[in-house]
C-alpha positions in Angstrom: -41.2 2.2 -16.5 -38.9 -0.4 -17.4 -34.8 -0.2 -16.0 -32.0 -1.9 -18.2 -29.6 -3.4 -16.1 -27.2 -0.4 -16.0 -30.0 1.8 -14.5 -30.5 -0.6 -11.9 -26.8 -0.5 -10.4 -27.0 1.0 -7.3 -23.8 2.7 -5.4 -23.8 2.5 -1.8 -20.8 2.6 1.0 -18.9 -0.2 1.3 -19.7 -1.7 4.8 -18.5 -5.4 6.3 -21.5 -6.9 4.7 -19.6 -6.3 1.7 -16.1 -8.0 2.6 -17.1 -11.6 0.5 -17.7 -9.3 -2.5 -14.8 -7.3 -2.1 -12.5 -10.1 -1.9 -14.0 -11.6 -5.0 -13.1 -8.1 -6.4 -9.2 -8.9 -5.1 -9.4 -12.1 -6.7 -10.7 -11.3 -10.0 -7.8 -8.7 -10.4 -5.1 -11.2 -8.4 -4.8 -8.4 -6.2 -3.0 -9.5 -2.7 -5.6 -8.2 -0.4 -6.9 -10.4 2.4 -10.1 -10.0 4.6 -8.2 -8.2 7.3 -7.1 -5.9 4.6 -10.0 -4.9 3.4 -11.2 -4.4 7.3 -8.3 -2.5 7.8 -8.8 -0.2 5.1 -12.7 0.1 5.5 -12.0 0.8 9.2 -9.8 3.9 8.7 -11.3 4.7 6.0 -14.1 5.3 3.0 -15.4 2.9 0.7 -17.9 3.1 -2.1 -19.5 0.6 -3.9 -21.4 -0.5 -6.9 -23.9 -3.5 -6.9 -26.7 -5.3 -8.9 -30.1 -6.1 -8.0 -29.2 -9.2 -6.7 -26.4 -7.8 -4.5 -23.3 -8.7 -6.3 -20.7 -6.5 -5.8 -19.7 -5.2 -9.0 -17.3 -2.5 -8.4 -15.1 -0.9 -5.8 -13.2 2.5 -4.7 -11.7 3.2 -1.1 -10.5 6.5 0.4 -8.0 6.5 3.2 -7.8 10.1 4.9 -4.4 10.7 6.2 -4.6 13.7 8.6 -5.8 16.6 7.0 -4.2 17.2 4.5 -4.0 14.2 1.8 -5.7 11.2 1.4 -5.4 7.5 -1.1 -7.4 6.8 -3.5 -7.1 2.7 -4.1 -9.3 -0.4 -4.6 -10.4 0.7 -7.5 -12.1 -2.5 -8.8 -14.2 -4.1 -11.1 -15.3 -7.5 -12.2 -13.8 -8.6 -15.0 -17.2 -9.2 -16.9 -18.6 -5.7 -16.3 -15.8 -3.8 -17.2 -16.0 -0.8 -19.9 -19.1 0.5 -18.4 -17.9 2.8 -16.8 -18.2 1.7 -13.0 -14.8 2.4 -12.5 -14.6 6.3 -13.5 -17.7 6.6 -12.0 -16.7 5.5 -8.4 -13.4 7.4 -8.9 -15.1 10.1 -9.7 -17.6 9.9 -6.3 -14.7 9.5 -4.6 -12.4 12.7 -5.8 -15.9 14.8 -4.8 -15.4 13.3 -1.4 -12.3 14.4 -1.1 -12.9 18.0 -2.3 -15.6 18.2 -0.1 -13.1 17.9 3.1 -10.4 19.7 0.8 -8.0 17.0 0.7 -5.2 16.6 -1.7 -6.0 13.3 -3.9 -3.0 10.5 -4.2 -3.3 7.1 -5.5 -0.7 4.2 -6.9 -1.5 3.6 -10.7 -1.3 0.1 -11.9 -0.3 0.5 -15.7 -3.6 -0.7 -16.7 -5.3 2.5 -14.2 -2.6 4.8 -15.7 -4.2 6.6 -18.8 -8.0 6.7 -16.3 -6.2 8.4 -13.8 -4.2 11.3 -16.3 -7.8 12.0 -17.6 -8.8 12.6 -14.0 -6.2 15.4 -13.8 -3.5 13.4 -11.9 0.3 13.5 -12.6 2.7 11.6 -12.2 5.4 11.8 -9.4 7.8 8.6 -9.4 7.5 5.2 -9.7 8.5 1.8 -8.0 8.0 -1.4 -8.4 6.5 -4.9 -6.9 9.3 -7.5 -6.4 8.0 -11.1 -6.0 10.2 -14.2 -4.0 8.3 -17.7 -4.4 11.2 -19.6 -2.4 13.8 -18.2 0.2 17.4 -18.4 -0.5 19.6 -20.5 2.1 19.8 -18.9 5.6 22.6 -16.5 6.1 23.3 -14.6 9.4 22.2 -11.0 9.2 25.2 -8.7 8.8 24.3 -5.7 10.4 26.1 -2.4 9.8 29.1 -2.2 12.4 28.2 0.9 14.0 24.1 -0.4 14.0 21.6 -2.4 15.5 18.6 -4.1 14.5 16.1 -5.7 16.8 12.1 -6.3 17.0 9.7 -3.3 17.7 9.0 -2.6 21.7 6.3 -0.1 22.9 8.6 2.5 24.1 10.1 2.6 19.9 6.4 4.0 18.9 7.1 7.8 19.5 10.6 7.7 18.0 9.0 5.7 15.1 5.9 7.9 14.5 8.7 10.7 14.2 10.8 9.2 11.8 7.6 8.0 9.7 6.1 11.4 9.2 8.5 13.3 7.8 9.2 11.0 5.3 5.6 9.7 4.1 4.4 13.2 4.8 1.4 13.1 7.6 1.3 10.9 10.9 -0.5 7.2 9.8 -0.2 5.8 13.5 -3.6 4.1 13.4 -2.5 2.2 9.9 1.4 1.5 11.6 0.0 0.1 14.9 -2.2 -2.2 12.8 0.5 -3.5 10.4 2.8 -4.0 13.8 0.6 -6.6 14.6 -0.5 -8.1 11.4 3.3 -9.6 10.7 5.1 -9.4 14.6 8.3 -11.3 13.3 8.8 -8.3 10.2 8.5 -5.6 12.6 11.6 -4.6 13.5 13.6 -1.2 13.8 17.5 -0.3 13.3 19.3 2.3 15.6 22.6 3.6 15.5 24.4 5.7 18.3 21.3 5.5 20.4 19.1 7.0 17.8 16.5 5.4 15.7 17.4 5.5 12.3 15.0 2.8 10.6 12.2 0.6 10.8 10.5 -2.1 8.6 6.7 -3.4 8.9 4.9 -5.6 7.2 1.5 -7.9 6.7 0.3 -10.8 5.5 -1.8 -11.0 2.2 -3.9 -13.0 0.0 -1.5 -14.4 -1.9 1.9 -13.6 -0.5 3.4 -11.9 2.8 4.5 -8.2 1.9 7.3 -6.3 3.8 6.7 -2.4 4.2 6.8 0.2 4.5 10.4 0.2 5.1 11.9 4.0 6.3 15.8 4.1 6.5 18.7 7.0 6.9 20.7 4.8 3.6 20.1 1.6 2.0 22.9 0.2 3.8 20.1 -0.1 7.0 17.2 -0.9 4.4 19.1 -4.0 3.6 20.3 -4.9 7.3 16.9 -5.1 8.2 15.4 -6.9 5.2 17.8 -9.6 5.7 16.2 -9.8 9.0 13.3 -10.3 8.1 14.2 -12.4 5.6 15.8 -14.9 8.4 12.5 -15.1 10.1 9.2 -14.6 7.7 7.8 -17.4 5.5 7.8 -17.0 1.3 6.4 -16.5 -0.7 6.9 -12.7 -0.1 6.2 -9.3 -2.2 8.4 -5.7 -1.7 7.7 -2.7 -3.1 10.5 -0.7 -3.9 11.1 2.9 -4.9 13.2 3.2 -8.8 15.3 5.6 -6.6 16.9 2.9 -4.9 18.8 1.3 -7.3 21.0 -0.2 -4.7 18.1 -1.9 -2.7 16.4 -3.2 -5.5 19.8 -5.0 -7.1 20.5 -6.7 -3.4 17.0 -7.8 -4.1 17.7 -9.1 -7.5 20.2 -11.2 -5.5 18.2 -12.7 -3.4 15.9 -14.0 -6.0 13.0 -11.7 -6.1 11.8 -10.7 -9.4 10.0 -7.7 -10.4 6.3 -8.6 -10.8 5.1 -5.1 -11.9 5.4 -1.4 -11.7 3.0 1.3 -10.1 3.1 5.3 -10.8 2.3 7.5 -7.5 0.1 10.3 -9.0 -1.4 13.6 -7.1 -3.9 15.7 -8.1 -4.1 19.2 -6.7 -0.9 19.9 -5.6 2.4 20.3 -7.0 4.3 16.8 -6.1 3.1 14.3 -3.3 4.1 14.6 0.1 7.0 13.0 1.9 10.4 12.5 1.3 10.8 9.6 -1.0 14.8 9.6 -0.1 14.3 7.8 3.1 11.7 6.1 1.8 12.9 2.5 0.7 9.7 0.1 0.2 6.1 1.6 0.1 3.7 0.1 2.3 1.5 -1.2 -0.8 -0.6 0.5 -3.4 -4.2 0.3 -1.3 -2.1 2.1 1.7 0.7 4.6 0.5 
């Protein structure tokens, strides 16, 4: 019997034999994701995969678990020539079955383009943010720090303070995923205290086609700022933050220091009520392929 070429696709998991076709995935879309991305995410994670008889990677989907309670849904990819078959519903939908299957709640970051896919799927939306893009630093200012704060680079003693501020407020413990972005951009990770207590941190990575800064967790903007400016003084443009629509105040300072807004994303749950977390304290997202 004779396949057509759509009966031939096969899905498989994704695996590091796959990374040269899954950055060709983040390329096609002009997606930031880098190699060590991708190793990160298939490391902590799930990925599933669609490919031709001759082993081109056609299509992508990744699930990060976070504890047991949620988990991402991101990566979902196609090549731009073999898009409107179907390949992308199809791995989304492998993927929300993998999740059931371990009962996890389903969250993902909706490009605009994703958006209407996703609402079909039975997700919802919860709030919004945006990507902010800087192609050239402004001139070098000294930080100005709060007056009753303090902002200096991550030690090894901050991790259990840090883990408990980070929990509460993206709504499960993602050590593994913070320990790796500590060391994937060491001059961006930094953390603000304030009477002896920590109060904030900021992490960040570097990327395919810009660095990005976050997540960033802070008690008020006012810290969120302080320790952007940091980082600002000390990592390399061009540069990418995503910031919550909640923090107006955040994202005009940004506006200020010549970052644009490149585009927005929608988080969206499915089978629960609203996402986890506490978006208040939450100032820039940690990207749309990590939550």
């Amino acid at each position: 019997m004779h396949m057509n070429a759509e009966q031939a696709v096969r899905e498989h998991a994704l695996g590091p034999e796959h990374l040269a076709g899954a950055m060709a995935l983040s390329r096609a879309a002009n997606w930031n994701q880098n190699e060590a991305d991708w190793r990160l995410m298939l490391r902590l994670g799930q990925g599933f995969g669609l490919s031709a008889p001759d082993q081109t990677l056609l299509a992508s989907t990744v699930v990060l678990p976070y504890e047991t309670e949620f988990a991402w849904i991101s990566m979902v990819l196609v090549l731009p020539e073999h898009r409107r078959k179907g390949y992308a519903s199809r791995l989304l939908r492998r993927a929300l079955a993998h999740l059931q299957d371990r009962r996890l709640t389903a969250l993902l970051d909706a490009t605009a383009a994703g958006h209407t896919v996703y609402v079909q799927e039975g997700f919802a939306d919860c709030w919004g943010f945006q990507r902010y893009a800087l192609s050239a630093k402004p001139a070098a200012t000294r930080p100005q720090e709060p007056p009753d704060s303090r902002i200096r680079r991550l030690k090894d003693s901050d991790w259990p303070r840090l883990l408990a501020l980070d929990a509460p407020a993206f709504g499960a413990s993602r050590e593994a995923l913070l320990r790796a972005l500590a060391q994937r951009l060491p001059e961006a990770a930094l953390v603000a205290e304030r009477g002896g207590e920590l109060c904030g941190y900021l992490l960040g990575r570097d990327g395919r086609e810009a660095r990005q800064l976050g997540p960033l967790v802070a008690a008020d903007a006012q810290l969120a700022q302080a320790l952007l400016t940091r980082a600002l003084r000390d990592t390399a443009a061009p540069l990418y933050l995503d910031i919550l629509d909640r923090q107006t105040g955040l994202r005009d300072w940004a506006q200020q220091q010549g970052f644009a807004v490149q585009r927005p994303f929608t988080r969206m749950v499915r089978g629960a009520a609203r996402a986890p977390g506490d978006p208040a304290t939450v100032m820039l997202v940690a990207g749309p392929e990590l939550g």
